[in-house]
N, C-alpha and C positions, 0 to 999 in steps of 0.2 A: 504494500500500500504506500504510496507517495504522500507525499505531504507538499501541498501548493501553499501561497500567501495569493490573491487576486486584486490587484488595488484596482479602481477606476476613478477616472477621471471625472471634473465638472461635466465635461461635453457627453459622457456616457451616462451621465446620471441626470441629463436637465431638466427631462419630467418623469409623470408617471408612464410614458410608453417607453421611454427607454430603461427606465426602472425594471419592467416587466421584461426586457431584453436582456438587462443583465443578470436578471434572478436566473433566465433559462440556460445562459451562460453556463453560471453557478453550476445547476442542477446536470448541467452535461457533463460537470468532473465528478462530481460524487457520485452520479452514476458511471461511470468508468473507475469508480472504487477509487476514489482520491481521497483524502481528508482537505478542508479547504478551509481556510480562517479568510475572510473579506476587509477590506481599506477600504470607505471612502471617500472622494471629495464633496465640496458643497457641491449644489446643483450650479453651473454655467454661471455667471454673472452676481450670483448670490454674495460673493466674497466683496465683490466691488461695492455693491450696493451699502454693505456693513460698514466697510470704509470710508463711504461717503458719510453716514452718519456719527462717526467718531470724529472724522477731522472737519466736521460742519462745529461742532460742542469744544474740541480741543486740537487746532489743527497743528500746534508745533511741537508736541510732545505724544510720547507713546506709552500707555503705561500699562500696569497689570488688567485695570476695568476694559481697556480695551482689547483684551486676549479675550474677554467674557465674552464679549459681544461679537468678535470674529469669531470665534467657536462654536457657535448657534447654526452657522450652515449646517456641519457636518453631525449634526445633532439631528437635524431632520433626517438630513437623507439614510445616517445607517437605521433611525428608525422605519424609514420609508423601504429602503430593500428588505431588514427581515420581513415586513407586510408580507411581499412581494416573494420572498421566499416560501411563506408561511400559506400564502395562496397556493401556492404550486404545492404542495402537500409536504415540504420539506422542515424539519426541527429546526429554528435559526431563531437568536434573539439578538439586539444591539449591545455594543458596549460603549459607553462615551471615556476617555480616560481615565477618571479617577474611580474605574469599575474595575481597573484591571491592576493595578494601576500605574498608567506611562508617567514615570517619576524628572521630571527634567528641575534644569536649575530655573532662576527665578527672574531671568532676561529676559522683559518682554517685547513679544513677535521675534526675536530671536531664538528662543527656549534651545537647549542643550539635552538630550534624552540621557538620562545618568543610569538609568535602571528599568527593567519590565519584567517582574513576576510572571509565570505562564501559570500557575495554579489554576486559575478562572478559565482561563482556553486552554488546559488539557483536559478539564472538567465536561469542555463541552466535546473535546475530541471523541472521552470515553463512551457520553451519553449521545452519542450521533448529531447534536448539534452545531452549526453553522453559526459563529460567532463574527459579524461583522461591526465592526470596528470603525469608531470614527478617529479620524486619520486628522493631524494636522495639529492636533491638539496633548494636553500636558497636562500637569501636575505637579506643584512642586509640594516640599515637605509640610509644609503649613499648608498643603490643600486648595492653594490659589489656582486659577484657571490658567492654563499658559499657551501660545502657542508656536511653531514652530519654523515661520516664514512661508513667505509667496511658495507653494510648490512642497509644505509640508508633509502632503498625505504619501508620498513617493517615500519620503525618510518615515516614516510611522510605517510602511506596509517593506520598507528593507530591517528595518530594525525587530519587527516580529519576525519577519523570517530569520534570522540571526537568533535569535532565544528561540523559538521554536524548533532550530533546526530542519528547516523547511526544503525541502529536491531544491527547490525554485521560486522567484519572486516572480511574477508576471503583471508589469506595468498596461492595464489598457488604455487606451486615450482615442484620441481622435484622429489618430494617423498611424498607418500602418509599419512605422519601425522606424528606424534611422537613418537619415538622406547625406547624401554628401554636401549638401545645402539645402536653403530653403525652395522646396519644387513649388511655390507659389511666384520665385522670384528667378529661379534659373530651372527654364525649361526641361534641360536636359539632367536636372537631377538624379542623383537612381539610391534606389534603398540600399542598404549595407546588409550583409548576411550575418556580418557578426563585427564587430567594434572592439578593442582595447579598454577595461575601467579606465586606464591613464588618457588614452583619447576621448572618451566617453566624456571624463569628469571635466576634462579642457572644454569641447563642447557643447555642453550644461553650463561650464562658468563664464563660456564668451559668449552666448545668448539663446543657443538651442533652446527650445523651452518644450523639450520633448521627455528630460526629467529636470530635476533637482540638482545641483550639484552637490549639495551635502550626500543627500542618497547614495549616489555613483561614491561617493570617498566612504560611504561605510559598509556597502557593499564589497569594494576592495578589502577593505580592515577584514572584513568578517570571513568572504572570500563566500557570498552569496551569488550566488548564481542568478543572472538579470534576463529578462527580455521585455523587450518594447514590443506592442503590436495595437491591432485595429479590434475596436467592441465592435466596430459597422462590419466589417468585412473580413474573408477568411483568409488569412492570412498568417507565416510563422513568424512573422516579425523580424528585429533583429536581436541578437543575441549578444549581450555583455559578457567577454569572455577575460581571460590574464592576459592571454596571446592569442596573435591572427597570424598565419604567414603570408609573410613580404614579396610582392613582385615588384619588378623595376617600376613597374607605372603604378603601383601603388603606396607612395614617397608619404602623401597627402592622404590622411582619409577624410576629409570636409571641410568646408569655410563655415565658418560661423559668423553673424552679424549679431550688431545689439545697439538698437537705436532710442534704447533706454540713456543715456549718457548725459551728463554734462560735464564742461572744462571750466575748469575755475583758477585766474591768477590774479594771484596775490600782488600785487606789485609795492618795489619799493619798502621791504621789509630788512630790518636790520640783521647785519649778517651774525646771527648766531648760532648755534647747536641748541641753546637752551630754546631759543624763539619757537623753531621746529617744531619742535617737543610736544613745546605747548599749543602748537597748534592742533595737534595730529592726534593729541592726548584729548582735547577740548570736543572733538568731532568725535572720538570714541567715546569718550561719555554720555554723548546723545546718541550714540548708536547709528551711527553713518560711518561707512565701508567707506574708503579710499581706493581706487585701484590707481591706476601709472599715476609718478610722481616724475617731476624736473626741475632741478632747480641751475638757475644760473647768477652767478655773482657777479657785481660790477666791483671799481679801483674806490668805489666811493663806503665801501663798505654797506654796501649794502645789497638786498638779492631780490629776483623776483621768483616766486615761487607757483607751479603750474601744474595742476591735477584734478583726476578725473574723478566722478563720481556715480550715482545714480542719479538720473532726470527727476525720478518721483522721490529723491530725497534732498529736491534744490530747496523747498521750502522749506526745511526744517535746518538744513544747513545754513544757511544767508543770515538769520538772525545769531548762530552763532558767531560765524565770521566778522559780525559785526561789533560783537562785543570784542571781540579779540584784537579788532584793527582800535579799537580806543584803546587798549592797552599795550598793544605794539609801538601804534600811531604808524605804520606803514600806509600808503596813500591812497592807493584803489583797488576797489573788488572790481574784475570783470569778469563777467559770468556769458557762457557762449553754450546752448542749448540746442545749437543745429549742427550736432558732429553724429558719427558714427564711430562705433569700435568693428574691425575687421579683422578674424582672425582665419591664420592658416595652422590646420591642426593633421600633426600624423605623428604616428612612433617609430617613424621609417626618416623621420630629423635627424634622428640620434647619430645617420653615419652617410648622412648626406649633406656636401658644403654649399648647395649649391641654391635650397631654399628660400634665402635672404636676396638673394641677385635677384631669381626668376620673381619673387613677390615682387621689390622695388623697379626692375625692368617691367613689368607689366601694367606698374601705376603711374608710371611715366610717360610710357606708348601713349597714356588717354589725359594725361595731364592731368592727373589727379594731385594736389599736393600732399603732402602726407606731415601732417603736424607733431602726432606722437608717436614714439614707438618701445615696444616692452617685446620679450622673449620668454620663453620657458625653455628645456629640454625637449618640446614635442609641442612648440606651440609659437608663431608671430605674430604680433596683433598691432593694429598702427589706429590711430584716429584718425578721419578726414572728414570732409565735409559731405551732412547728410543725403544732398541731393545728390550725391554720387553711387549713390550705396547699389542701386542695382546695374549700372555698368560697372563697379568695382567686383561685386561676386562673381559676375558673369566671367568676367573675363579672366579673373584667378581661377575659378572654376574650370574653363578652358587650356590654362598655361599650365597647368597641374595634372592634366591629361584626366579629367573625372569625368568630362564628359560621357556620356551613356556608359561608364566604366559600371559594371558591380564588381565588389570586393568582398 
């Protein structure tokens, strides 16, 4: 007997008909003698909606009350699937976090998963029931509601697989596996048969929004076995594996975009290590990510300072910034909200020099500028300007030979 974990997606759960789709899902592994524990997300749009109502009452801070209120999707809906289970003749009842209970720290919409008893869910494995789980959300020790960020329910449905010791995670969503870009924006896209965690998780963090990037990092840890696939359509998706073998034309396994972004310089700040510090310390305490960072110094002692952020975290930054520049007294914020992030991702970088050239030679051919730029081991990513963004994939997508490639 196998042991599955099943998450689904907003898009697979947005009403009651596809509710009913996904109960019969369900019902076609346990009848093929699986045991199945359920994730899910809110319903499509549901999570927005909630957010609009927190940051309408308190728009520059995030706090515990408002993990409450973002939690209420995934409340419905794993009630709404047992229903839907429970119609089709099958034992199944929900669980909301602090039923099982998902123990995280006390960071809120960031939450940290520290801990997950299975006592509750092996309780339901014994008695034939179908325990689905809302996904996204937390617990911390004093019993606060927590939850776990944009794309939570994918780390809630890898992390019971990981304690449960589950064959398999199986991610459904709204697309059937993973492309070498976006087939909305380069035609010639093609699904992957199977991905690298370390590409996977690259990815995920430069804008794929096909999982979590936390997910992809603890499915590696745990060494849980991943696939992405389609609840619409039949499909095996693709598979998150340790390794994929390498052919010459497959250097690159997909571009990634993230048109979430913004650039923020700092100008005219006094040149210190402490300054820094405390800039960078000041944004961590509100809970805003930095990604690429630049700094250049001038003879006058002083620097300007240039980095990137999230778009949907300009509002909560700006007010910070602002207090900081009183206490600096450095001159000006300027804030530029029409870039993109472009990343080129593969684990075939590792013993190829040649990546760096082909990316900057091809954004050159189309006169793209290229503002920022960052590296990994298995990963390049530049910033440019927005309206570029789909002759910039296209045509890396091209130079990269991915074209109608499957991998």
């Amino acid at each position: 007997m196998a042991r599955y974990v099943l998450k689904f997606g907003g898009t697979s759960v947005a009403n009651t008909t596809r509710l009913e789709h996904v109960a019969e899902i369900v019902k076609q592994e346990t009848e093929a003698g699986n045991q199945i524990a359920v994730v899910v997300s809110a319903m499509a749009g549901s999570t927005n909606e909630l957010v609009g109502y927190t940051h309408s009452l308190c728009p520059h801070q995030t706090t515990l009350e408002h993990d409450v209120v973002l939690a209420a999707g995934e409340q419905i809906t794993s009630g709404l699937l047992a229903l839907a289970l429970q119609g089709l003749g099958l034992k199944a009842r929900s669980f909301l976090s602090w039923q099982i209970p998902i123990r995280t720290d006390d960071s809120p919409s960031h939450a940290r998963i520290l801990d997950i008893p299975t006592t509750e869910l092996e309780k339901c494995f014994k008695n034939n029931i179908i325990p689905v789980v809302a996904g996204f959300q937390g617990v911390t020790k004093d019993d606060r509601v927590t939850t776990l960020g944009r794309g939570g329910s994918d780390t809630t449905a890898v992390a019971l697989a990981a304690v449960l010791s589950a064959d398999r995670c199986d991610i459904y969503t709204d697309v059937d596996g993973v492309y070498t870009a976006d087939p909305r924006l380069v035609s010639k896209a093609s699904k992957l048969t199977s991905i690298t965690y370390e590409e996977m998780f690259e990815m995920a963090a430069q804008g794929a929004k096909v999982l979590q990037a936390r997910s992809v990092e603890l499915a590696m840890k745990h060494k849980v076995n991943l696939r992405v696939l389609s609840s619409f359509i039949k499909s095996k998706g693709t598979y998150i594996t340790s390794e994929r073998n390498l052919v010459e034309s497959t250097v690159i396994s997909g571009i990634a975009h993230n048109q979430n972004q913004a650039k923020i310089s700092l100008l005219n700040v006094p040149s210190n290590a402490k300054n820094i510090a405390l800039i960078f310390r000041k944004l961590a305490e509100n809970l805003i990510d930095v990604d690429m960072i630049v700094q250049s110094s001038s003879p006058d002692k002083k620097m300007d300072l240039t980095f990137t952020l999230l778009r949907s975290d300009l509002d909560r930054a700006l007010p910070v910034l602002e207090e900081i520049k009183k206490t600096l007294n450095f001159s000006e914020i300027i804030v530029d909200n029409e870039i993109v992030k472009i990343s080129v991702i593969g684990i075939g970088m590792k013993s190829n020099m040649e990546v760096a050239s082909t990316l900057f030679k091809t954004l050159a051919e189309h006169n793209i500028h290229i503002q920022l730029i960052s590296t990994s081991e298995i990963k390049i990513s530049v910033i440019i300007e927005q309206h570029y963004t789909p002759l910039a994939v296209t045509a890396l997508h091209t130079a990269f030979n991915l074209d109608e490639k499957k991998i």
